[in-house]
C-alpha positions in Angstrom: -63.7 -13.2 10.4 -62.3 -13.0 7.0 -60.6 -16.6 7.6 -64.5 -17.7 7.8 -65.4 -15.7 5.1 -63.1 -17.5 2.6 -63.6 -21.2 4.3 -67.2 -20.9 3.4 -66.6 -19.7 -0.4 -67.4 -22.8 -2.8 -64.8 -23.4 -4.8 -66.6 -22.2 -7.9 -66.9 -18.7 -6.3 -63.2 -19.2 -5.0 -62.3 -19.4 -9.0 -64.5 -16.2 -9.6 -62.2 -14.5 -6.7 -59.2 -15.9 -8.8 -60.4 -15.1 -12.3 -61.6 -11.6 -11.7 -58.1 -11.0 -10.0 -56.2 -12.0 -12.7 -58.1 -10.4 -15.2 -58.0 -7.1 -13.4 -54.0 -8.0 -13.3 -54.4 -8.8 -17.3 -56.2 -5.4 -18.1 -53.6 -3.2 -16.1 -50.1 -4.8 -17.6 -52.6 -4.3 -21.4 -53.0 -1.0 -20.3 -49.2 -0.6 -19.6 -47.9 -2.0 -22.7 -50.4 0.1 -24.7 -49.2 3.3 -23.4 -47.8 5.3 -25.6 -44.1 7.2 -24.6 -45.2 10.1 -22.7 -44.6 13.3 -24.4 -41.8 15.9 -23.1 -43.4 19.0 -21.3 -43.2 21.1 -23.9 -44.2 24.6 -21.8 -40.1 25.9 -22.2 -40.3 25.8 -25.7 -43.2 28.5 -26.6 -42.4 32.4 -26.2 -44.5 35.2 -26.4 -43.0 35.9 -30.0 -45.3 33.3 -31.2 -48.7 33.3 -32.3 -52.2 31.4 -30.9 -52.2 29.7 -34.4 -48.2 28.2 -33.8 -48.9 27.0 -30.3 -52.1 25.3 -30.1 -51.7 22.8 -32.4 -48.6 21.7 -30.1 -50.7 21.3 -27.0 -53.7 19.7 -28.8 -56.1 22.4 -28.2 -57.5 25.2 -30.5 -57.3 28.6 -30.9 -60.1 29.1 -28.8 -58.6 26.9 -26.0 -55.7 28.3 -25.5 -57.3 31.9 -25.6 -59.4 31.0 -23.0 -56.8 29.6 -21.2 -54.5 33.0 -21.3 -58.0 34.9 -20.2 -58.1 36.5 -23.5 -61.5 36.5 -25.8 -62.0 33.6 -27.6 -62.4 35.9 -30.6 -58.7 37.3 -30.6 -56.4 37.6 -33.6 -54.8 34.2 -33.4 -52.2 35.4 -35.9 -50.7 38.3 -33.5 -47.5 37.6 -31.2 -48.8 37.0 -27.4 -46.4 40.2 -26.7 -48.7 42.6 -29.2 -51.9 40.7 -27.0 -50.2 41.9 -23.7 -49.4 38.6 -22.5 -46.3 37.7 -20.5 -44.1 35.0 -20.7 -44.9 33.9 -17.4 -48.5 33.9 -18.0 -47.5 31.9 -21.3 -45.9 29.1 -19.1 -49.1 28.8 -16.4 -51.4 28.5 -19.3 -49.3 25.8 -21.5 -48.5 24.0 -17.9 -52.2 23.8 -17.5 -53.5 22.4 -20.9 -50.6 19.7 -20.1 -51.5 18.6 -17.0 -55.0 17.6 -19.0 -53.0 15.4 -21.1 -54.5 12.0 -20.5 -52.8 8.7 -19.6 -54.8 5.9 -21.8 -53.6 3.2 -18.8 -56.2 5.2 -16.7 -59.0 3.8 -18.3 -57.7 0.4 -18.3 -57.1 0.7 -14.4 -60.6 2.2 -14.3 -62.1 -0.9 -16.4 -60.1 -3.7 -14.4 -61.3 -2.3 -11.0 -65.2 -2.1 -12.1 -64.9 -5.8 -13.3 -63.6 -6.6 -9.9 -66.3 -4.8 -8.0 -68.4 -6.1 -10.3 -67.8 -10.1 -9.8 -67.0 -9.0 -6.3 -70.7 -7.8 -5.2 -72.7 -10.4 -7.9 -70.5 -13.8 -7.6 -68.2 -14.0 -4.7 -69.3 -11.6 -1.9 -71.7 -13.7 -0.8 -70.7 -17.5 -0.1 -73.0 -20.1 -2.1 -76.0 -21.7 0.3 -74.6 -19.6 3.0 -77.3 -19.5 5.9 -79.2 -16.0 6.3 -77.9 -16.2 10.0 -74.2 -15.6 8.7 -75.1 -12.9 6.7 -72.6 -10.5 8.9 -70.4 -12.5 7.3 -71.1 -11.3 3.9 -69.2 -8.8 1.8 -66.1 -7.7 3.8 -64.9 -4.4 3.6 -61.6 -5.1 3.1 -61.5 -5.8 -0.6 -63.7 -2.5 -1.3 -61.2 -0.8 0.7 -58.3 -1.9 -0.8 -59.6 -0.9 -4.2 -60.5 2.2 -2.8 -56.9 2.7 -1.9 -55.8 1.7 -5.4 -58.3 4.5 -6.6 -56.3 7.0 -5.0 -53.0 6.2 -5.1 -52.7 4.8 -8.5 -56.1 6.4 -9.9 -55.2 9.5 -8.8 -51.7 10.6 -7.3 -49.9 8.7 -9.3 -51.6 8.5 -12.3 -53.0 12.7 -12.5 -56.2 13.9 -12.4 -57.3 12.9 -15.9 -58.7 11.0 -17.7 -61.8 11.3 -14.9 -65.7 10.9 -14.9 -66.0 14.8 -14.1 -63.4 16.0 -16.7 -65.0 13.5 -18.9 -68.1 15.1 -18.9 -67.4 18.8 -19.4 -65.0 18.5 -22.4 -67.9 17.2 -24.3 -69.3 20.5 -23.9 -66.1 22.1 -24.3 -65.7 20.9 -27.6 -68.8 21.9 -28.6 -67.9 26.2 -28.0 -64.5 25.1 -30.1 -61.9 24.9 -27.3 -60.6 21.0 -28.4 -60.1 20.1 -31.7 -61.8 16.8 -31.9 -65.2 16.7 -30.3 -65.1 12.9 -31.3 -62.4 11.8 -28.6 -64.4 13.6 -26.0 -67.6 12.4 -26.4 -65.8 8.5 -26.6 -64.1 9.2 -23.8 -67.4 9.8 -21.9 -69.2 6.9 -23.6 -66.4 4.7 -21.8 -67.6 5.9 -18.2 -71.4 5.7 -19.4 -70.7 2.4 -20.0 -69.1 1.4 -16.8 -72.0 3.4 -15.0 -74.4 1.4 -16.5 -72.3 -2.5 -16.2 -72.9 -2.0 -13.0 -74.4 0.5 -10.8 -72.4 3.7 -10.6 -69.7 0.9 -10.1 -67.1 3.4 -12.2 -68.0 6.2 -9.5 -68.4 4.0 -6.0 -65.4 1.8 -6.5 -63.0 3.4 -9.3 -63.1 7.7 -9.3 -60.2 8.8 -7.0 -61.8 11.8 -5.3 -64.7 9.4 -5.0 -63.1 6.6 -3.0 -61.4 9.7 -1.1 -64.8 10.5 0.3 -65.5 7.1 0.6 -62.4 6.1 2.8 -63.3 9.5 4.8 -67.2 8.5 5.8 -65.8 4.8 6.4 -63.2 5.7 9.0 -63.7 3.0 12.3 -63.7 5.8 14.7 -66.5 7.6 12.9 -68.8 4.4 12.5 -71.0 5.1 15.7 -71.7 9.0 15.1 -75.1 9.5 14.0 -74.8 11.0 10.3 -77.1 12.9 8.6 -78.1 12.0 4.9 -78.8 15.1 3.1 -82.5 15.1 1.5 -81.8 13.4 -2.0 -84.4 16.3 -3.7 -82.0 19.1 -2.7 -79.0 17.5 -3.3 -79.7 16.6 -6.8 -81.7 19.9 -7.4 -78.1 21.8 -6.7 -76.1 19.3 -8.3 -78.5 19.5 -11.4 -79.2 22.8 -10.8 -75.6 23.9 -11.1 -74.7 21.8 -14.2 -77.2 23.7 -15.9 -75.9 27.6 -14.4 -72.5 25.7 -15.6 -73.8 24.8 -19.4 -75.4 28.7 -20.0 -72.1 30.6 -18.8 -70.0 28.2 -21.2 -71.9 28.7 -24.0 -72.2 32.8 -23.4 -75.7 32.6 -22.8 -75.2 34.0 -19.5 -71.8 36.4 -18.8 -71.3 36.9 -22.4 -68.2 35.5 -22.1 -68.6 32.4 -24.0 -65.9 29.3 -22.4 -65.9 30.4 -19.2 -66.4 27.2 -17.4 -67.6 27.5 -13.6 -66.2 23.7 -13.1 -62.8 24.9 -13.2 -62.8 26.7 -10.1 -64.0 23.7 -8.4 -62.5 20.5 -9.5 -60.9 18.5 -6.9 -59.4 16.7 -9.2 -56.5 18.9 -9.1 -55.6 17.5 -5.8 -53.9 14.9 -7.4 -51.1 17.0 -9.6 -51.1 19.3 -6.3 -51.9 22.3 -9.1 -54.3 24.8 -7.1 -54.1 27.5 -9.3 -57.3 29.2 -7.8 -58.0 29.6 -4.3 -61.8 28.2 -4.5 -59.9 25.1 -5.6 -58.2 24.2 -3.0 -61.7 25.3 -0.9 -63.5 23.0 -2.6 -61.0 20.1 -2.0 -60.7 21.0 2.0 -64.2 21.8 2.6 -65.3 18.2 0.4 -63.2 16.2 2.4 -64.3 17.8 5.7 -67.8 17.2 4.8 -67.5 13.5 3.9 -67.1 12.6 7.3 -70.1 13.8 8.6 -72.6 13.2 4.9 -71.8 10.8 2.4 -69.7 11.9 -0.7 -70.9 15.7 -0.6 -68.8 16.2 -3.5 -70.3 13.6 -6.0 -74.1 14.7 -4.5 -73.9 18.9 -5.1 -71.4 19.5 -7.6 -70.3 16.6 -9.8 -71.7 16.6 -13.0 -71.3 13.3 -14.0 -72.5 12.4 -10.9 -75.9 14.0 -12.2 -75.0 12.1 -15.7 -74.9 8.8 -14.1 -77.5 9.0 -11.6 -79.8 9.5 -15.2 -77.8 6.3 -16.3 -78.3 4.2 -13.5 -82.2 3.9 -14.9 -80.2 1.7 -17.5 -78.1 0.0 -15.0 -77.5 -3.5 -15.7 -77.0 -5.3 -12.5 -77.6 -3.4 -8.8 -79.2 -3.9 -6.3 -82.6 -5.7 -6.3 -85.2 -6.4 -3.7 -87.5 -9.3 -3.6 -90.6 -7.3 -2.7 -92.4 -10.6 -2.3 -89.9 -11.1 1.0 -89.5 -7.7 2.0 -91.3 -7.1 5.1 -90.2 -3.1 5.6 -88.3 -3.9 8.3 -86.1 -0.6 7.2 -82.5 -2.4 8.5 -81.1 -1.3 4.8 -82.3 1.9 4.5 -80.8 2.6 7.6 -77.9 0.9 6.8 -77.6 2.7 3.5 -75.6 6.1 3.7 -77.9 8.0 1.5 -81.9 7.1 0.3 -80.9 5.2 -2.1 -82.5 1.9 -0.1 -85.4 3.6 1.1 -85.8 4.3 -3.2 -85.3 0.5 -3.7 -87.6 -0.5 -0.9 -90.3 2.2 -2.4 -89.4 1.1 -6.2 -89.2 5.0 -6.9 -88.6 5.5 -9.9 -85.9 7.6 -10.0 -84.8 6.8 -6.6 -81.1 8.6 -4.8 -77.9 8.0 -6.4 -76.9 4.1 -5.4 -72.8 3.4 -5.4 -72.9 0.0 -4.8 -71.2 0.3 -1.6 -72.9 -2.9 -0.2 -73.8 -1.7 3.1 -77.4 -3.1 2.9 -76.4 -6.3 1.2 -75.9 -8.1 4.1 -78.6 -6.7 6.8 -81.9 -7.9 5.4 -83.1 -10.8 7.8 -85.6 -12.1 5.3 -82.8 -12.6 2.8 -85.0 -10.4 0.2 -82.0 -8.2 -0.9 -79.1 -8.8 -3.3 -76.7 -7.4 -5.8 -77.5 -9.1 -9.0 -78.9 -8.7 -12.6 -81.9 -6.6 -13.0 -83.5 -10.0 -15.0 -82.6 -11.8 -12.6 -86.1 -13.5 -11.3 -85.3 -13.0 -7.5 -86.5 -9.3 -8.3 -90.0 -8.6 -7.9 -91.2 -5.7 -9.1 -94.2 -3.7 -8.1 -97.1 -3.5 -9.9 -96.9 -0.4 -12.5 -99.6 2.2 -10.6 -98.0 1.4 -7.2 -94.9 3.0 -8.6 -93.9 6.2 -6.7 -91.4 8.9 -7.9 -89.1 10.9 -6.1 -88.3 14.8 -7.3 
């Protein structure tokens, strides 16, 4: 099948293939030679003699940060010796090894880039071969490429590469630095920007195709032997009303509005990202990793749908999307093949032109069922879109 697949590529797309492979190959090496030497773990050298105000400088954090990180108020003398505060050298070490496993590798997001612009010219140039008759269309986007970038995700992305720089991380330090506990509120808020940005080139592209504990869940629900169990996709108004609901429970305890301890950050206790430096230093961790994983093969990403908040960050920015999926309404004939193909409502928002329709991850599941030929992955002014008329608009809480 894939030896079809390829005969029947024009050669124009055939150079796309080759183009957006080598460029992907172009942005990694950058991203290598970029890197800056990684620095020395630097935990050994701190002692409980020292103050707050000599170590957090060292590990790029603030006073505040590192408070927080030792469980201490983020109001406490930063001059005093960590021995006069009652901490231990032990505890000392677990919080310094923490703040430095959230040092960030810059060839992440060059990795994260390449493999967006290869989904990206994957699902709008080559996926589909020019002219190709609507009675191949089984032919169309092959799962292998998607699954070996998934792969890639994970194993480079993630285990060996560390959990950050990542879409979830990216999201909270913003809000981190705004209760004090980074020094440079700036880098943050870039650092989100940059997977804004690749939400909005294409259609959650950064989270389907790039986010390691994304493409985790996604290699999970996509298993062969699970391909013929009925699955059931989890009404889009609940799941977003947790995950939404949550980032704001999330947003009032970090900012003391709630608790009255201001920096406490629920996230912590459930980032999966941790999986990938094998650092479970709370049980509910380690919970939330097993129980994600278990879910996603029986319901599509749980993880990115009840808890991630840039999950909720780019479902908001895939209103600005600017390619995704688009259906020729003019064609459609409601035949519902790609809403049931589709693993969550996303189609059945398409289909309905909600308005602010399920999360779509530009899996391509429904690209290739439609037998009018009246859905495709392309830009949103592209003219093969049809839109609704304005008051037949429906939206979706």
């Amino acid at each position: 099948m894939a030896y079809t697949y390829l005969a029947k590529l024009s050669p124009r797309q055939k150079m796309w293939f080759m183009v957006s492979v080598v460029a992907a190959l172009l942005i990694s090496v950058l991203g290598i030679l970029c890197e800056p030497d990684t620095p020395g773990q630097a935990g050994n050298q701190f002692t409980v003699n020292m103050s707050i105000r000599e170590i957090a400088p060292k590990l790029g954090v603030t006073g505040k940060g590192l408070a927080r990180e030792l469980a201490l108020p983020l109001d406490t003398p930063k001059k005093k010796p960590l021995n006069e505060l009652g901490i231990s050298q032990e505890q000392l070490e677990h919080a310094t090894a923490h703040i430095l496993s959230h040092r960030s590798t810059g060839l992440k997001y060059y990795l994260f880039a390449a493999i967006v612009l290869f989904g990206l010219v994957y699902l709008t140039r080559f996926g589909r071969p020019d002219n190709a008759n609507i009675s191949e269309r089984k032919l169309w986007y092959p799962r292998i490429p998607y699954i070996v970038y998934l792969l890639a995700a994970v194993l480079v992305c993630g285990f060996v590469l560390g959990k950050s720089p990542n879409p979830m991380e990216g999201t909270v330090k913003v809000f981190k630095s705004m209760v004090g506990l980074y020094p440079s509120m700036t880098s943050k808020l870039l650092a989100l920007v940059f997977f804004v940005v690749l939400a909005i080139i294409g259609n959650k592209l950064i989270c389907g195709w790039a986010c390691p504990f994304g493409a985790m869940q996604e290699l999970g629900y996509s298993l062969p032997i699970l391909r013929k169990m009925k699955r059931w996709k989890a009404p889009f108004w609940l799941t977003n009303t947790i995950r939404g609901g949550l980032f704001c429970v999330v947003l009032l305890f970090l900012f003391g509005i709630v608790g009255g301890r201001k920096g406490f950050v629920i996230y912590h206790y459930l980032n999966p990202f941790n999986l990938f430096n094998l650092d479970f230093d709370h049980w509910l961790i380690l919970v939330t990793v097993i129980v994600s994983l278990t879910l996603a093969f029986f319901i599509y990403r749980p993880f990115c749908h009840l808890i991630c908040p840039f999950g909720f960050v780019s479902w908001i920015a895939e209103r600005f999307s600017l390619t995704r999926v688009n259906i020729d309404h003019e064609k459609c004939t409601n035949c519902g093949l790609c809403i049931k193909a589709c693993p969550t409502q996303a189609a059945k928002g398409r289909v309905l032109d909600k308005l602010f329709g399920a999360d779509c991850f530009s899996c391509a599941r429904c690209l290739n069922v439609c037998p009018q030929d009246a859905i495709q992955y392309g830009s949103v002014f592209s003219k093969t879109s049809c839109e609704i008329p304005p008051k037949q608009r429906t939206s979706e809480k």
